[in-house]
C-alpha positions in Angstrom: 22.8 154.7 121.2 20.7 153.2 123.5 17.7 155.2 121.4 19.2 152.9 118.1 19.2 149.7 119.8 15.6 150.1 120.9 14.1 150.7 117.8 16.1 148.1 116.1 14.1 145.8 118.7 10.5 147.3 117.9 11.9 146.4 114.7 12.8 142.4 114.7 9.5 142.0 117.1 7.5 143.9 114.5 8.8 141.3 111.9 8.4 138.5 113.7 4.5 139.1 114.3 3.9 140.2 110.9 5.1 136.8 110.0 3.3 134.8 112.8 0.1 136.7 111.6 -0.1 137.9 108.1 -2.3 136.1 106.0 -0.6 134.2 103.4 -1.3 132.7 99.9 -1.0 128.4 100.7 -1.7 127.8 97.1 0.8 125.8 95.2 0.9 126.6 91.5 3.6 123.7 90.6 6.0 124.7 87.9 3.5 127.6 86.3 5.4 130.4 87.3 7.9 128.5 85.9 6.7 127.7 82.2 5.0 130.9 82.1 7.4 132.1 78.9 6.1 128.9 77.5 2.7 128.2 78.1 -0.4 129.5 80.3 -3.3 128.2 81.6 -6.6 130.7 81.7 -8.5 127.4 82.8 -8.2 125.3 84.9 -6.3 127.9 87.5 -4.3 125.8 90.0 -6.4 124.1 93.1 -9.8 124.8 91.1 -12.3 122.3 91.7 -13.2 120.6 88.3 -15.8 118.3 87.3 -16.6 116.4 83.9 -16.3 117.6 81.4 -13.3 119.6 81.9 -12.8 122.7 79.5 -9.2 123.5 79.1 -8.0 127.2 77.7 -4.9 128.8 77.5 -1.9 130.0 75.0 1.4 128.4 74.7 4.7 129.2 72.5 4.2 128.1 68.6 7.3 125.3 69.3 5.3 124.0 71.9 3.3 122.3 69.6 4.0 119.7 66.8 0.9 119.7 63.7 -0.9 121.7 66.1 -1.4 120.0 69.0 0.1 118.3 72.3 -1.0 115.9 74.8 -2.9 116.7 78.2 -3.2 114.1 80.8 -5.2 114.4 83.9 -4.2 112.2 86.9 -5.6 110.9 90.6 -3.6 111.3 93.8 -1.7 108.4 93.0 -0.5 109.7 89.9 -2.6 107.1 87.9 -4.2 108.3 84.3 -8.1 108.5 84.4 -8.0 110.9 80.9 -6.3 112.1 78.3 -6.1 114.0 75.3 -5.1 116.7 72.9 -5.0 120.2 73.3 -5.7 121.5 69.7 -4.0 125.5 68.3 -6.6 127.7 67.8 -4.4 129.7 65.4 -1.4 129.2 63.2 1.1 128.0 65.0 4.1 127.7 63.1 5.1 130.9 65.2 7.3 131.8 68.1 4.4 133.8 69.8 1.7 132.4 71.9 -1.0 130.8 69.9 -4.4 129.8 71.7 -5.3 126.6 72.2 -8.3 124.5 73.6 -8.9 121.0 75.6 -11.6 118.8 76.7 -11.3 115.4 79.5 -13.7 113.4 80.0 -13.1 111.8 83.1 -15.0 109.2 86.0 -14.0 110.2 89.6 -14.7 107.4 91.3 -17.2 107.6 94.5 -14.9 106.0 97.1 -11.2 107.5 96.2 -8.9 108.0 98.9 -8.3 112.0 98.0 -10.0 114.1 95.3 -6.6 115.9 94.7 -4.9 115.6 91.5 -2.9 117.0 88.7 -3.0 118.4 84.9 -0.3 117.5 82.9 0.1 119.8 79.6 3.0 118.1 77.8 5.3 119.7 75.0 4.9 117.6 71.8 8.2 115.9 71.2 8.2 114.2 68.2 12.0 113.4 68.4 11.5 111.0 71.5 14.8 112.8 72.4 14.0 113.1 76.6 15.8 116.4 76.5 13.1 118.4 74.7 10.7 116.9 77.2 8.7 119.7 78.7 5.8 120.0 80.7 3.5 122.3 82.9 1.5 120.9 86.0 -0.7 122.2 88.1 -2.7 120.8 90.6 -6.3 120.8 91.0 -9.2 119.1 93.2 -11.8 116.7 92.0 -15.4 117.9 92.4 -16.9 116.1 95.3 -18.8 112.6 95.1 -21.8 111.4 97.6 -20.0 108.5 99.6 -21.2 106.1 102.5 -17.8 107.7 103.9 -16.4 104.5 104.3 -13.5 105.1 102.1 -10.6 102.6 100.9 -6.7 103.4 101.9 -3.9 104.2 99.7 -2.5 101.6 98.3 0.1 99.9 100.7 2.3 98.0 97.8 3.8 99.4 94.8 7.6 99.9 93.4 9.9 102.6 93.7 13.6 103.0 92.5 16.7 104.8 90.5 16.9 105.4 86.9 20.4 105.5 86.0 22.5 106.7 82.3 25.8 105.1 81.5 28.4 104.4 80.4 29.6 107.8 80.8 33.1 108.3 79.1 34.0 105.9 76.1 36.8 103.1 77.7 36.3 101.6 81.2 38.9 103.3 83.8 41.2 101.4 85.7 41.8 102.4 88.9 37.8 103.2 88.0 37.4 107.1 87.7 34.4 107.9 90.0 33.8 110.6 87.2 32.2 108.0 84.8 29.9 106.1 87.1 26.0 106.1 86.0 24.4 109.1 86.5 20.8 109.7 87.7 18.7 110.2 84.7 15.8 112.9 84.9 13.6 111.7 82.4 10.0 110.0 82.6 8.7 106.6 84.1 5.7 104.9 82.6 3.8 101.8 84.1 1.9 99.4 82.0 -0.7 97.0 83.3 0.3 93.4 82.3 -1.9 92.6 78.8 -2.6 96.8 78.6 -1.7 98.5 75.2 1.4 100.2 75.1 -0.3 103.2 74.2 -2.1 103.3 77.7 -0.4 104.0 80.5 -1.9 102.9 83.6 0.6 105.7 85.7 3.0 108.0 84.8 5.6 109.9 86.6 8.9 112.0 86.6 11.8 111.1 87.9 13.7 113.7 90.9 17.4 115.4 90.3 18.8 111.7 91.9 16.9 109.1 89.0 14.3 108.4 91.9 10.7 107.5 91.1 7.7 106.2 92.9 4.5 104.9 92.3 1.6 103.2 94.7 0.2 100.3 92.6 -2.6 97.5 93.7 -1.4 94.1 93.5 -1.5 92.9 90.2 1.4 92.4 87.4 2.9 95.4 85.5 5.7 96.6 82.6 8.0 99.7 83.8 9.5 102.0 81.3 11.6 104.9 81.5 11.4 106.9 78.5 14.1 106.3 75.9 15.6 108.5 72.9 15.8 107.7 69.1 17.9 105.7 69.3 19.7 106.6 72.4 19.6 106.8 75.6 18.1 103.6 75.0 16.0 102.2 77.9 14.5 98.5 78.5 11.3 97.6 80.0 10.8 95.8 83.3 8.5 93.5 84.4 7.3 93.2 87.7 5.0 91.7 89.9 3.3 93.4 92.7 2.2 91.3 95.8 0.1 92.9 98.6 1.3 95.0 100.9 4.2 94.9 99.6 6.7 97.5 98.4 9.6 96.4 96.2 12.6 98.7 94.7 13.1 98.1 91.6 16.1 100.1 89.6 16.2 101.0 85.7 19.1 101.4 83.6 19.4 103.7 80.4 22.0 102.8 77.6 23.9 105.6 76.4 25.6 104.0 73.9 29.2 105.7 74.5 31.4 102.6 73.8 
């Protein structure tokens, strides 16, 4: 017995230093183990450094596509746009197999950025608007680096955050209320617009977490939110806000159903 209980101790301490000192793998590959039934990436890999101009290579599912092609977006650390573009089948791909498909970004990293970290956004074409068919892969990857005088700038410290919420949720207001048809938190994407931008140019995008929440950092300056609406519902207004220095505001969007 007492043989047992000995080894069983060799055992647990054996564990316990394997996992103090085996080498592990600290790269995060976002959602691409994920999405790997849907699309792959052959390049960029994720945490590659990249430089301009970016190749992009890789195969996704035939109903990944709409006319042959989806959008790619390539962000800073802040989740701000600096390119975009469209990733182009290199096959037919009116198929449910993979079909190949190719990218190129230009992009400008600029000299003093706070980080050189960032993210590749490969985007399902979703021609019904219809948030539910939204799909993407991300991956992040590292900005090659540029000669500075080291000075830097900090993050920005202003900018918005917030809730998007979806109601009503059942057809006739309850009374007592039914805590079963409150708003829900919405899952869907937030855009942000500089003020006089075209709508067709974000100047940040972002996803919203299992609760609605969303964040951005934003330099002063006066912007348009919108959450991303269906055709014609969940219908979702814009906002406009004004963002003062050093300043963080919360600023909450609604979605219309329209259940009435």
């Amino acid at each position: 017995m007492k043989r047992i209980f000995l080894v069983a101790i060799i055992v647990i301490l054996g564990l316990i230093l394997w996992w103090q000192f085996a080498p592990r793998d600290t790269v995060s590959v976002d959602n691409e183990l994920e999405k790997a039934d849907l699309i792959r990436l052959d390049t960029p890999r994720p945490n590659q450094i990249i430089s301009s101009p970016l190749a992009i290579k890789g195969v996704a599912r035939g109903y990944w596509f709409f006319e042959a092609s989806f959008p790619v977006v390539l962000v800073n650390w802040d989740g701000l746009i600096i390119a975009q573009g469209i990733a182009t089948a290199q096959d037919e791909w009116m198929t449910e197999d993979f079909v190949p498909f190719e990218a190129t970004l230009t992009f400008t990293v600029e000299k003093d950025v706070y980080s050189n970290r960032g993210a590749l956004i490969l985007r399902k074409d979703n021609p019904s608007g219809l948030p539910e068919h939204d799909d993407a892969l991300e991956i992040p990857v590292m900005f090659e680096k540029v000669e500075s005088d080291d000075s830097g700038i900090l993050p920005f410290n202003s900018g918005v955050s917030g809730i998007v919420s979806l109601g009503p949720t059942c057809p006739v207001m309850q009374y007592p209320p039914d805590p079963d048809c409150n708003d829900k938190p919405f899952e869907t994407t937030v855009q942000v617009f500089a003020k006089n931008s075209a709508s067709t140019a974000p100047f940040a995008v972002t996803r919203t977490d299992k609760e609605g929440r969303y964040s951005f950092a934003l330099p002063p300056g006066g912007y348009t939110l919108q959450a991303v609406s269906g055709k014609p519902f969940p219908s979702c207004g814009a906002q406009s806000i004004t963002i003062e220095p050093e300043v963080a505001i919360e600023v909450n969007l609604s979605c219309d159903t329209g259940i009435r």
